[in-house]
N, C-alpha and C positions, 0 to 999 in steps of 0.2 A: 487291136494291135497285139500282135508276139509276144508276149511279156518276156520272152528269151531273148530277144533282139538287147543287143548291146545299146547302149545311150548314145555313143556315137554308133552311129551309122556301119563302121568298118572299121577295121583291126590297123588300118595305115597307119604306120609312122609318116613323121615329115620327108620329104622327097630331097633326093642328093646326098644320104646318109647310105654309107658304103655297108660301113659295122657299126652296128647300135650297141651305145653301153647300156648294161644291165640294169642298170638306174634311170634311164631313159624309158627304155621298153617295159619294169614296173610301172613306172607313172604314165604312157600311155597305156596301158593293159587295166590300170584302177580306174582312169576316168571313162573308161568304157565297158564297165563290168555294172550292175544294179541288180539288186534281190529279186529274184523271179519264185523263189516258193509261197505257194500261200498259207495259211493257218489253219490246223484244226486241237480238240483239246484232248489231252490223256489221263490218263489218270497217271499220278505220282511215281507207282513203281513200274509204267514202263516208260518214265520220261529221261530216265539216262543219258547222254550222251545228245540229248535234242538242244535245239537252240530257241530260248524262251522269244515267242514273237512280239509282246507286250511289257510293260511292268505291271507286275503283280505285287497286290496291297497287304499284306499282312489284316486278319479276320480276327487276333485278339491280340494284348499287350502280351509278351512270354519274356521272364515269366510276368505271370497275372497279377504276384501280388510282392511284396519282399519275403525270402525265405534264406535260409542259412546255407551260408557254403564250407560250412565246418562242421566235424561234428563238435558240440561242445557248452556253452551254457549261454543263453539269450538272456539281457539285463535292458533296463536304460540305463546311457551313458551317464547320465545325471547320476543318478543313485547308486552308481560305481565308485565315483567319487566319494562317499561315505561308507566305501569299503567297511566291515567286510558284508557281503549282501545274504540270505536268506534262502536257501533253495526250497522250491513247493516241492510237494508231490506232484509223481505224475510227470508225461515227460509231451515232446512236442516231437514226431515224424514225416516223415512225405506220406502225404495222405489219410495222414493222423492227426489234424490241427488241434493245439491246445483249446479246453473249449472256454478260456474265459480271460478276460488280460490282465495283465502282471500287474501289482501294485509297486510303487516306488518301494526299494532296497529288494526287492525279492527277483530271484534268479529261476530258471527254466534249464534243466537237462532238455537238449536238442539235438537233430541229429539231420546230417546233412541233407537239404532239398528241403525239408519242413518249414510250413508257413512262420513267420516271425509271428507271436502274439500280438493284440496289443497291447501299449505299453512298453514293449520295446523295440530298440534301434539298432545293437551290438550285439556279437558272437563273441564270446570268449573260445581260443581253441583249447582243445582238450588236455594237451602236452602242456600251455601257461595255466591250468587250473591248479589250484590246492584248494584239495576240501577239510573242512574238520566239523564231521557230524555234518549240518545242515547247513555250516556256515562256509562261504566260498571267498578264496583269498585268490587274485589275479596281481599279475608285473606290473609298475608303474609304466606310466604313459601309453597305455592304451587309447588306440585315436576312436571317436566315436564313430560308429557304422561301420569299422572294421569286421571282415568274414560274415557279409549281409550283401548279399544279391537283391538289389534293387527292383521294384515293380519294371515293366517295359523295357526295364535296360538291353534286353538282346533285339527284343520286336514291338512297337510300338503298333496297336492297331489302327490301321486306315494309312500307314507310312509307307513306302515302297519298299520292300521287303528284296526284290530282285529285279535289275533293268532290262530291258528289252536289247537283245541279242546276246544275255550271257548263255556258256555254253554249261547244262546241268550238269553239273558235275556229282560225285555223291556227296559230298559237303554242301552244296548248294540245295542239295532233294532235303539235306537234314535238315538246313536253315528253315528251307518251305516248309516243312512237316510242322516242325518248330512253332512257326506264325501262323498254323490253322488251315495251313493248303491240304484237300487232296487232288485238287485235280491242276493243269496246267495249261495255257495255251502256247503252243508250240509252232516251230516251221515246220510243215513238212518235210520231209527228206531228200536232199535237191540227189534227184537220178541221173548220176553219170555212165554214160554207154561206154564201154570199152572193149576197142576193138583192135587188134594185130592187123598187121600186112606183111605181104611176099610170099612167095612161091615156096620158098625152102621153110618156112614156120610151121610146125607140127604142136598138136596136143602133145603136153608132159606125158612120158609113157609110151608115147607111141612110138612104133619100128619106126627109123631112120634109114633112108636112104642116101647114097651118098648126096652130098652140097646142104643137106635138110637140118635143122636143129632146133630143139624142142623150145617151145615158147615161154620165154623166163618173164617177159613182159606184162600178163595179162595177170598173170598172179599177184606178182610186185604192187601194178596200181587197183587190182581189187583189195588189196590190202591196206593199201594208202588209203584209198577213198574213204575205206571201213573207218580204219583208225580217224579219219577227219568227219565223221560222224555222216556220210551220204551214203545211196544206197546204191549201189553197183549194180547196173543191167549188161548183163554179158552180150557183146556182138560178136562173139566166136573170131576166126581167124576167115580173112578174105584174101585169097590167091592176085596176082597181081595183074588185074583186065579190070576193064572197067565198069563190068556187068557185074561183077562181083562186087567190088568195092562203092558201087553205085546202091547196091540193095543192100548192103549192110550200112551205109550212114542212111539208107530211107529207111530201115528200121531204129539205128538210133534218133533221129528225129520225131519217131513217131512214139515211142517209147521211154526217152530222157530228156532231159533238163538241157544238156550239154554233154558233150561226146569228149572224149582222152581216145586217138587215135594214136600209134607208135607205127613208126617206119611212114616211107611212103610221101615224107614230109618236105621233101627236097623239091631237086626241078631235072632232075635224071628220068629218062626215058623211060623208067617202069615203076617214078613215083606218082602213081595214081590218082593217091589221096591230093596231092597239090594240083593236079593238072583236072581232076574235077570239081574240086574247089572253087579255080580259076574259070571253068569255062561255063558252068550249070549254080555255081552259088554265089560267094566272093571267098577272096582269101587276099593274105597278105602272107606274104614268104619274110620273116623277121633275120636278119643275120645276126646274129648276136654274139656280142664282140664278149665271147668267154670261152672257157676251157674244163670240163665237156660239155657239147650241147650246142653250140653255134644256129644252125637250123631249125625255125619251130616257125611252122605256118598256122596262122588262127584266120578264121573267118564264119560262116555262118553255113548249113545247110539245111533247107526249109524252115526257115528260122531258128533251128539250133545253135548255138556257137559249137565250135570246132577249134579242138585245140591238137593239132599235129606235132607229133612227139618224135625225136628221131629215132632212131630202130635197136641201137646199140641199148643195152640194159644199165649200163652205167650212167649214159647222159641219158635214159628218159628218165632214168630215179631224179637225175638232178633236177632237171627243168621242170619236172612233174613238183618237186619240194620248192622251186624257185619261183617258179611264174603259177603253175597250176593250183596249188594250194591256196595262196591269198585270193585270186578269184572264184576258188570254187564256195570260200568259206563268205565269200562277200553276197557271192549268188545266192546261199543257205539263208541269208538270215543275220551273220555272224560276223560280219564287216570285213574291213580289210584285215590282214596281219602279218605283218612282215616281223619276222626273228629278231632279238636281238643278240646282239657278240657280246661274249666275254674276251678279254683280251689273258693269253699264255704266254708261256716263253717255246720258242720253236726248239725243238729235237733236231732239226735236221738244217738242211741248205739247200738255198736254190737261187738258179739265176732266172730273171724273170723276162717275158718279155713283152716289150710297151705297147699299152690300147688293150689289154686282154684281162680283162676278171679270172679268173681261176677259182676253182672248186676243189679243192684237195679231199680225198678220204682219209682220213685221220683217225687216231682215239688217241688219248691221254697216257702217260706212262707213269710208273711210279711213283716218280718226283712232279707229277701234274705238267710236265712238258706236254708240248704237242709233236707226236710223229705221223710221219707219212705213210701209205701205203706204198711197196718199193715201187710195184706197176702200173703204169698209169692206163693201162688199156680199157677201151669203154666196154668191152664184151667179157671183162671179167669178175663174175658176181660175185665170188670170193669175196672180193677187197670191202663191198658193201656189206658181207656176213662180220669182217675182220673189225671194220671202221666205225664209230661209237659217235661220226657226225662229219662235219667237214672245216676245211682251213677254208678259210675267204680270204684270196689275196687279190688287193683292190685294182682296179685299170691300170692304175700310175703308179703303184707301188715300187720301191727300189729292189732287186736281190737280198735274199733273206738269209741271213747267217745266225746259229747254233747259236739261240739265247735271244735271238731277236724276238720283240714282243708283236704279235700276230693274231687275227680276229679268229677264235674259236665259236664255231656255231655246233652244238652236240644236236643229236637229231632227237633229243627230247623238245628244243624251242620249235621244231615242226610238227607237233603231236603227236612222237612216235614214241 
């Protein structure tokens, strides 16, 4: 069996559903989505940005033993208590350990990371010391084990150090490093094909003819994919026949994971991509009850899924962050993940209208307001250079007036 093949069978909605809400079409789009990469292992410093396919056990306690997180004088607590205590010679380092243990009243010059002797339990820091001569005077109520890093306290060995599907981040390679890892096992990198349509789409760069304009699309979601950690197979631009568009999804098929297709996604006379879908693979033409973006056919070809984007650059950004994203990270490895909102106060007004999600291009203004981008045109990539995330105004929502509080999603909760 396909391991690409969706868990359901087909991308359908329920039947007699004119405009699907957004909320709908997620939660069919998740129950039909399962991990299709498989495992191999890397080493440490190229595991960046992979998504860990197991958990992985921490190989020693870190740290290994208790050591000082101050620079400043190692006592036991007890024998503090009979102040004033005795400093030896000789002092205690990272990497330096004192070589023999402290007797009760006697003190230790220390210095941050160095193993605690033994003998003792407490750091005195360096600012609360007074010395006089050999004799060391500290503030009342010093608690015991105060500025002492505990054995195991960060990674205990043999404990789950990281669970399976986090995505490594560089804090997470330090954690590993940390607990004794060098190597990691990982997903593979789920390959998305991505591929333009229509007749007028040209390479960036190239001479333009009248009706033709350069392809703002294929860059955008090779970028995407990038930043969501997959690895992007280019299917160039296919002209709008269906010999064309037929041999580039049989080369994504043969070469990806899953295909991001733009344009073509409709049921108009010279959308390709849907009408080969329908007659050589499956598809399901979704209408989605939002603003931009409406139109997005999924289905499968030679067992690929196929995700049909509309053409305009403003709605496949959307839909590509909306629908495309939480499945591609689910297929990786990396689960579902849908954004969460912070809620602002709105900058602007608007009157809304009923059954229709909305995507606004937004960023934040001085006073942490949310404003809008003035135009709402889906072919203008501007407003996505300008906009620092988007408004989400809900299906049902009522008109939004100047100060009303409204779901702020920044395009950093989409991994950008």
């Amino acid at each position: 069996m396909d391991p690409r093949r969706p868990v359901n069978d087909c991308f359908a909605l329920p039947p007699g559903v004119d405009w699907t809400p957004v909320a709908d079409a997620l939660a069919a789009l998740k129950a039909s989505v399962a991990t299709v990469t498989g495992t191999e292992e890397v080493g440490i410093e190229n595991a960046l940005g992979r998504v860990l396919a197991k958990d992985v056990t921490a190989r020693i306690d870190q740290p290994p033993a208790a050591n000082a997180a101050v620079d400043g004088y190692a006592f036991a607590h007890e024998s503090y208590l009979q102040e004033p205590l005795r400093v030896v010679d000789g002092r205690a380092a990272a990497g330096a350990p004192y070589p023999r243990a402290l007797r009760p009243g006697e003190a230790l010059r220390i210095l941050t990371g160095a193993l605690l002797p033994k003998g003792a339990d407490t750091v005195m820091l360096d600012e609360d010391a007074r010395r006089e001569g050999a004799l060391l005077h500290g503030p009342t109520g010093l608690k015991p084990g105060v500025n002492r890093r505990r054995a195991a306290e960060n990674a205990e060995k043999g404990a789950v150090a990281l669970g399976a599907g986090a995505r490594l981040t560089p804090q997470a390679l330090a954690h590993a490093a940390a607990a004794g890892l060098s190597r990691l096992p990982v997903r593979r990198r789920l390959r998305v094909g991505l591929l333009s349509t229509g007749d007028e789409i040209r390479e960036p760069g190239a001479a333009l003819a009248p009706g033709q304009i350069h392809d703002a699309n294929r860059p955008m979601l090779t970028g995407l994919v990038r930043a969501w950690g997959c690895a992007p197979v280019d299917l160039g631009v296919a002209p709008d026949n269906a010999a064309a568009v037929r041999a580039a999804l049989d080369a994504g098929a043969a070469g990806a994971d899953v295909i991001l297709a733009s344009g073509g996604a409709s049921a108009g006379d010279e959308d390709w991509l849907s009408r080969l879908l329908g007659a050589e693979g499956s598809r399901a033409i979704w209408r989605i009850a939002m603003k931009p973006g409406r139109p997005l056919a999924l289905g499968r070809w030679r067992g690929a899924p196929v995700f049909g984007l509309p053409g305009n650059p403003v709605a496949a950004f959307t839909c590509a962050l909306i629908f495309a994203r939480p499945a591609l990270l689910a297929m990786g490895g990396a689960g579902w993940a849908e954004p969460a909102a912070e809620t602002r106060p709105a900058a602007f007004a608007r009157r809304r209208k009923a059954g229709r999600r909305e995507y606004l291009r937004a960023r934040l203004d001085a006073d942490g307001r949310v404003e809008v981008f003035a135009n709402e045109g889906s072919g203008l990539t501007r407003g996505l250079v300008w906009a620092e995330g988007f408004v989400d105004l809900p299906d049902d929502g009522p008109d939004v007036a100047i100060g009303d509080p409204v779901a702020w999603l920044p395009f950093s909760a989409f991994g950008l």
